[in-house]
N, C-alpha and C positions, 0 to 999 in steps of 0.2 A: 435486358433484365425483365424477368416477368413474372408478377405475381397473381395470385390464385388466389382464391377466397377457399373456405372449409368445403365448400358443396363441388366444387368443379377442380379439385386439386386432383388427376388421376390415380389409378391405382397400377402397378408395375409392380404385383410379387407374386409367388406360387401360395402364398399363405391366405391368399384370400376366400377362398371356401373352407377354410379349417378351423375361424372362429367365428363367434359372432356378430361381435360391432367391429365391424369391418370397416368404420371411422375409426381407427386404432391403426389401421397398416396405413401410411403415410412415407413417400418418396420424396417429397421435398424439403426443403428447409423451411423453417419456422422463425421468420422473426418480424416483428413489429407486430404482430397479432393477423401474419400472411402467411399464407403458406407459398416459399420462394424457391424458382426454379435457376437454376445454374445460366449464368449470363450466355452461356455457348452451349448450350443444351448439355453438357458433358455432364457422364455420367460415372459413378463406379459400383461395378458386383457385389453382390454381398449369397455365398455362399451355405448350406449347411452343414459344421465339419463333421458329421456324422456319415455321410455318402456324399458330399461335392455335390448336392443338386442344386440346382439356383432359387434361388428365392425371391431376388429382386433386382433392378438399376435402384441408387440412389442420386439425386444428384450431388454434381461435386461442387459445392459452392468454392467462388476465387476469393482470392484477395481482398479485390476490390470491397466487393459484397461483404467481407469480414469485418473494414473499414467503415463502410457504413452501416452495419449494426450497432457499431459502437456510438454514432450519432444517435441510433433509436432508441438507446438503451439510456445513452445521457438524458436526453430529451423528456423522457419517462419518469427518470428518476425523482425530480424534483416532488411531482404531484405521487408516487406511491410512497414515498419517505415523507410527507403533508398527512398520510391517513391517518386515521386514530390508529394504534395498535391494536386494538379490538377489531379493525376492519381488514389490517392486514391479517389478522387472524384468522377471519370468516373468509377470506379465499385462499388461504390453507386449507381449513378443515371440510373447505368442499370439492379440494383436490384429493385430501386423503382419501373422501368417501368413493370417490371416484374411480380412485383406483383397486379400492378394495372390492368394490362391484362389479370389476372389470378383472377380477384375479386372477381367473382363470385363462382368457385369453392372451390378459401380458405377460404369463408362465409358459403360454404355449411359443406366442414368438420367441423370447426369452434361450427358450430348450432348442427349436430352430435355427437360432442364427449364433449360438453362442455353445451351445451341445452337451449342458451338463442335463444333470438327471433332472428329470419332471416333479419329482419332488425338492427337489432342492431350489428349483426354480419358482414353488410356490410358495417354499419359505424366505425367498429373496424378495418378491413382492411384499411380502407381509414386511419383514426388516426393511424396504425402501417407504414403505408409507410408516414407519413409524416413527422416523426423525420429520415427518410432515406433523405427524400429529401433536408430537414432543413442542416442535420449536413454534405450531400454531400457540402453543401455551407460554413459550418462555415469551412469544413477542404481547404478550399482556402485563409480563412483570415491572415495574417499577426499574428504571433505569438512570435516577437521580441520586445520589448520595451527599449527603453533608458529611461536610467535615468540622470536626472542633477548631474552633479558629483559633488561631496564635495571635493575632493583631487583635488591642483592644477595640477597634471599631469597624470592624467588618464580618461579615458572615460569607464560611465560605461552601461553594457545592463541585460536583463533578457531576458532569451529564455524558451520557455516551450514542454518539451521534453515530448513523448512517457514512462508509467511506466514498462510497459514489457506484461505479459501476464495477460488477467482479466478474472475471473469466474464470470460469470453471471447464478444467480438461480431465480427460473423464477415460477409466480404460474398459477392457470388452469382458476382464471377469465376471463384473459385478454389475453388468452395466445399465441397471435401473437405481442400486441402492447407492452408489457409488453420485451417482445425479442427485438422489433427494440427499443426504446428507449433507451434500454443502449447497448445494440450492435451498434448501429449508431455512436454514441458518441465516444466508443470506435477505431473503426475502422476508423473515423474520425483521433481521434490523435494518430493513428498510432498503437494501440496495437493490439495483436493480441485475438480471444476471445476463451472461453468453454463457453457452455450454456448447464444446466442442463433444463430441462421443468418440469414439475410437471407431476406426470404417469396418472393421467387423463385425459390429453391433450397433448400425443406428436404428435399427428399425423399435427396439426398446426406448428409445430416446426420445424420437419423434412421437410415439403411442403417448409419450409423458405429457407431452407439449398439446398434443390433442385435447387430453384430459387438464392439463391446464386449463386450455381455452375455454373450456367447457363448462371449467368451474368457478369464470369470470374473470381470472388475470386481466388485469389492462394491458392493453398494447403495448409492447415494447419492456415489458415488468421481466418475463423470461423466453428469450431466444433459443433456440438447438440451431446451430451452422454444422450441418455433415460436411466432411470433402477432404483433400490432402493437408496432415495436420500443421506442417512446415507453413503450408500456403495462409490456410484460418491462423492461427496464433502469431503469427511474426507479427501482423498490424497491431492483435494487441497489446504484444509487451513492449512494443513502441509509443503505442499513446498512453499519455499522462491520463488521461479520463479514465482509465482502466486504474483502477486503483488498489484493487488487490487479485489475485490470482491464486486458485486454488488448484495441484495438482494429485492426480493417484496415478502414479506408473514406476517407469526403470528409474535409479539412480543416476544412472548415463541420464535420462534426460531431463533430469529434476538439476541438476549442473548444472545442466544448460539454461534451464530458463531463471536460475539463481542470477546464472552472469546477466542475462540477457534485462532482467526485473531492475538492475541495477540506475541504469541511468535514467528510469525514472521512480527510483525508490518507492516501487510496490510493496504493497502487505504480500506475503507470500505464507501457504501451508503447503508444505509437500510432504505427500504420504508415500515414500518410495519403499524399495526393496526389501526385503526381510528375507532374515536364513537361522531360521528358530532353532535352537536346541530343545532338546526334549530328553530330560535329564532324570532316572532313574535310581533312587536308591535300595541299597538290598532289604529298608527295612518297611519300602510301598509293598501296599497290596498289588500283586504282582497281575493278578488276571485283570482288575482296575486300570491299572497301569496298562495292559495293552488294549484296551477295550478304546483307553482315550489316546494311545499311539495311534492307533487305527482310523479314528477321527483326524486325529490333528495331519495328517502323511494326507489320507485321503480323500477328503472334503473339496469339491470342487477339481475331479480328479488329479487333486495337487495342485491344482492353478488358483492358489492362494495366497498373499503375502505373509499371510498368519501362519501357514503348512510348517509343520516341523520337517525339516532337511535333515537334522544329525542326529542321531538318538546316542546320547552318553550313557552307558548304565553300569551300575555297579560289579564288581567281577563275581562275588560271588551269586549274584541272579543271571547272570549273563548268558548265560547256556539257555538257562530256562524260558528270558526273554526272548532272546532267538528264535525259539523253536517254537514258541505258542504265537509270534509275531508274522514267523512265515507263513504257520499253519493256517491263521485267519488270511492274510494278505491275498494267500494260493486260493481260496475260496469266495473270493470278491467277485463279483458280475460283471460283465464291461459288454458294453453294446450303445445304442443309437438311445439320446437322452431320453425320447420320447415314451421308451421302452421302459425307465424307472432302474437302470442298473444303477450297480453301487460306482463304476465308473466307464464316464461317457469319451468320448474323443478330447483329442487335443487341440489348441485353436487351428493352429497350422502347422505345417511341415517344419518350419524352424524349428519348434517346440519339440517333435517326435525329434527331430536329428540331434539336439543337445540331450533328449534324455539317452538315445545313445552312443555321445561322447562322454557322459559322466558317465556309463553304466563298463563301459570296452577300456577308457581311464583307471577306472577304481579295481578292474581285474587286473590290468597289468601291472598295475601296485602292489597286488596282494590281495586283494580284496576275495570272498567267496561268494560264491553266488547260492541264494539261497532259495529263493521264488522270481519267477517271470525274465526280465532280464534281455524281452526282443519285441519288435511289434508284433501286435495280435491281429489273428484272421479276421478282425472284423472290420477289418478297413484299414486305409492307409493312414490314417489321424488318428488310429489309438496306440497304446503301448500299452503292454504288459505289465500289471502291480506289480513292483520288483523289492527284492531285498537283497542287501548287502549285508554281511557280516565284515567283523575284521576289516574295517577301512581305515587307513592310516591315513593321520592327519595331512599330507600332503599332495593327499587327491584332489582333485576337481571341485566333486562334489561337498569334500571340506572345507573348500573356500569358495563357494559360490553358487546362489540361489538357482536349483535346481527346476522348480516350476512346472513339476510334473508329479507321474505316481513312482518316483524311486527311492528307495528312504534305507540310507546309509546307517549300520548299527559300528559302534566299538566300546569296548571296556575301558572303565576308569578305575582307579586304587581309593583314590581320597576324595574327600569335598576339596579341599584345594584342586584339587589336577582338574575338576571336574568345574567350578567354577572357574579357573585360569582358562581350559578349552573352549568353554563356551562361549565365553568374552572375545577369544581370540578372531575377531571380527569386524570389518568397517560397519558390518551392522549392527541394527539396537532396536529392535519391533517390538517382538514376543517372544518371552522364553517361557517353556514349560517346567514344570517342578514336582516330583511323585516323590514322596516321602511322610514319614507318621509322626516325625520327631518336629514337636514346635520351636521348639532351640533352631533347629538347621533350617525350618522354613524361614527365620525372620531371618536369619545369617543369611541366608542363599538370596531372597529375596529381597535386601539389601545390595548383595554384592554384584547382582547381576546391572550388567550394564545394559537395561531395554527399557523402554517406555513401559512395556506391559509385563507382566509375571501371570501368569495362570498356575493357581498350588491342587494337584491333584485332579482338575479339570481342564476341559477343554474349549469349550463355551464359556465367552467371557467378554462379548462384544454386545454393543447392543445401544438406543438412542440416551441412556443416560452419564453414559461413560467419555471418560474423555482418551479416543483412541489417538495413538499417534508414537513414534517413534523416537529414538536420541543416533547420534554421529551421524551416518549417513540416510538412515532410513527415514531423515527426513526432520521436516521445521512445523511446529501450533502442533495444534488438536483439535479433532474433528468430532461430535457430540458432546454431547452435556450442555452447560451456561459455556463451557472453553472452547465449543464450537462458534460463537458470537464473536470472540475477541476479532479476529483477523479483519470483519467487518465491521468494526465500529471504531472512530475514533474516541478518546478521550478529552473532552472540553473542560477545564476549571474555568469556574466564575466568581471573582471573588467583588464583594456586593457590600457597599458602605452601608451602613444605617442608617445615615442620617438623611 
């Protein structure tokens, strides 16, 4: 094993003449306040999926090394859950500053190793520092409550303490805002973190951990272990030290680490899968209503948990929706993120080959095809904005998150059919709602079974909301004061008078 200080830790990527602070591209791993090199030098690729050219080796941190982060992290914990709140605060708010000064260049890796558009990458930096700056503020609030006592001689309170050490696993869409959001939170109530990244995107990760250091973390307060995720995670949902676990990915593997969190009864948040409906009525403003389809299908060229998958719309707009929905869709941009199209590549070749098993599925069903429908010239990791019309409910694409730019339309009669089809789902994220009628907002928005409701928009996330999902998409909430809970326990003290 061999550690590195900030100044001698090498550099291994093509991105190094393309920004700035070129202390931001970092190959190794980050913990104890080291920067750490893979016990057997092993390394793994990390790609641009816009043209396949290399970017970089990272190393591939073991096991072993997984395990003992966990030591440095406990060891730590004690003295930054000892700070004043106020002090964990002020190395917050000079992590936030840090990365806002640095905006441009963690957009530019960002769009590099992960391939959406260059502006969408600079409004992710902006979203990842502002659950830093949000939860610099909640860790000053007051975290004691009395309670009115029931016993004539005693006074009693609740305090809400620090859980110990949290694993945060972390995926490649988001993969800077996806880290500050439950790292903030965490480090807010005192704990100390691990953050696994996803191997298609450490190099956002590590830039994080940079600007941590930079902006004084203690040692050992926040880790990033890159490397095979099997390998990093098993040690921690095995040790008890790890005490809560926070994940953003597949359902398949939010399952997994439910069972696994078990035998040592972890706090757990899992922000998994989502397969939004986006549900139209004939009495929405109808060009509104596609302006925010548009959005919702195409943001993050689909590789969103939030992305509307099904679009329900009423019958008597439906012709109309169709036709104003393909017409924009056909007119989308798609090229190399760097370039600012309206959509960039897909992670990997898995991703292109499911958008065309849902896309070859939903025709042989019935389906029509309306816009796009095949990969595009511009490379082997993009596909085509696609539209479906007439998809019957027992395609592919009706039962399962698509995760790309293909977006299924079909007609509904009633609010009932129309609420019944959209619920018809292991999932429960975000549904969408386009309608003028306040009666059917509260009804619909009642009945639907998701954590989140968006009515007439599409923007609806953001550091004061408490995002998160119901059935499968997942367990907690991740911003607001309910981003805190997972990591903190609850203490009653109940305290004689006399």
């Amino acid at each position: 094993m061999k550690n590195l200080t900030r100044s001698d830790a090498p550099l291994t990527t093509s991105l190094f003449g393309q920004i700035k602070n070129r202390h931001l591209l970092r190959s190794f791993g980050y913990v104890d306040g080291r920067w750490l090199d893979a016990e057997n030098g092993d390394v793994f690729t990390v790609t641009d999926p816009a043209d396949g050219s290399w970017l970089g080796d990272v190393s591939k941190l073991s096991g072993k090394q997984a395990e003992d982060a966990i030591s440095r992290a406990d060891s730590a914990f004690k003295a930054w859950a000892a700070l004043l709140p106020q002090e964990r605060a002020g190395h917050l708010q000079a992590w936030h500053a840090l990365i806002l000064e640095n905006k441009e260049d963690l957009a530019l890796i960002m769009t590099r190793e992960q391939g959406k558009p260059i502006s969408e990458a600079r409004g992710e930096i902006d979203y990842a520092a502002s659950f830093i700056e949000f939860y610099a503020e909640e860790a000053k609030r007051p975290n004691i409550e009395s309670i009115t006592s029931h016993l004539s001689d005693a006074e009693m309170e609740i305090w809400r303490e620090p859980v110990g050490v949290a694993a945060l696993i972390t995926p490649w869409n988001f993969p800077s805002a996806m880290i500050t959001r439950k790292a903030a939170g965490a480090l807010a109530a005192g704990c100390t973190v691990l953050v696994h990244p996803s191997e298609e995107t450490p190099f956002s990760a590590l830039a994080l951990a940079e600007l941590a250091d930079k902006a004084g973390l203690p040692a050992g307060v926040f880790n990033v272990l890159p490397g095979n995720a099997p390998e990093i995670v098993a040690p921690w949902m095995e040790d008890p030290r790890v005490r809560a676990v926070s994940f953003t990915g597949s359902t398949e593997i939010g399952r997994l680490l439910y069972r696994q969190s078990a035998e040592t009864v972890k706090r757990l948040v899992l922000e998994l899968g989502g397969h939004a409906p986006f549900i139209v009525f004939a009495d929405a403003d109808l060009d509104h209503a596609v302006e925010h389809a548009i959005a919702a299908k195409f943001a993050t060229s689909g590789q969103d948990c939030l992305g509307a998958n099904r679009f329900l719309v009423e019958r008597p707009v439906y012709d109309a929706f169709c036709k104003a929905f393909a017409e924009r869709t056909s007119a989308l941009t798609v090229g190399a993120g760097i370039d600012d199209p309206d959509i960039g590549p897909l992670m990997h070749e898995r991703a292109v080959a499911k958008q065309e098993a849902h896309v070859r599925d939903a025709l042989e069903r019935g389906a029509k095809l309306l816009a796009g429908g095949k990969r595009h010239a511009a490379g082997p990791l993009f596909y085509q904005p696609t539209v479906l019309a007439d998809v019957p409910g027992d395609a592919a694409i009706f039962r399962e998150e698509t995760f790309g730019p293909v977006a299924a339309l079909a007609p509904f009669d009633t609010e009932e059919e129309a609420i019944s089809r959209a619920n018809d789902t292991e999932y429960g994220l975000i549904a969408y709602l386009h309608t003028q009628d306040p009666r059917r907002i509260y009804r619909a928005s009642r009945a639907l079974q998701y954590g989140m409701v968006g009515v007439n928009r599409t923007k609806v996330t953001g550091y004061p909301i408490p995002f998160g999902g119901v059935k499968q998409s997942g367990l907690g909430r991740e911003g607001a004061r309910y981003g805190l809970e997972a990591f903190t326990e609850i203490k009653y003290v109940c305290r004689d008078w006399s």
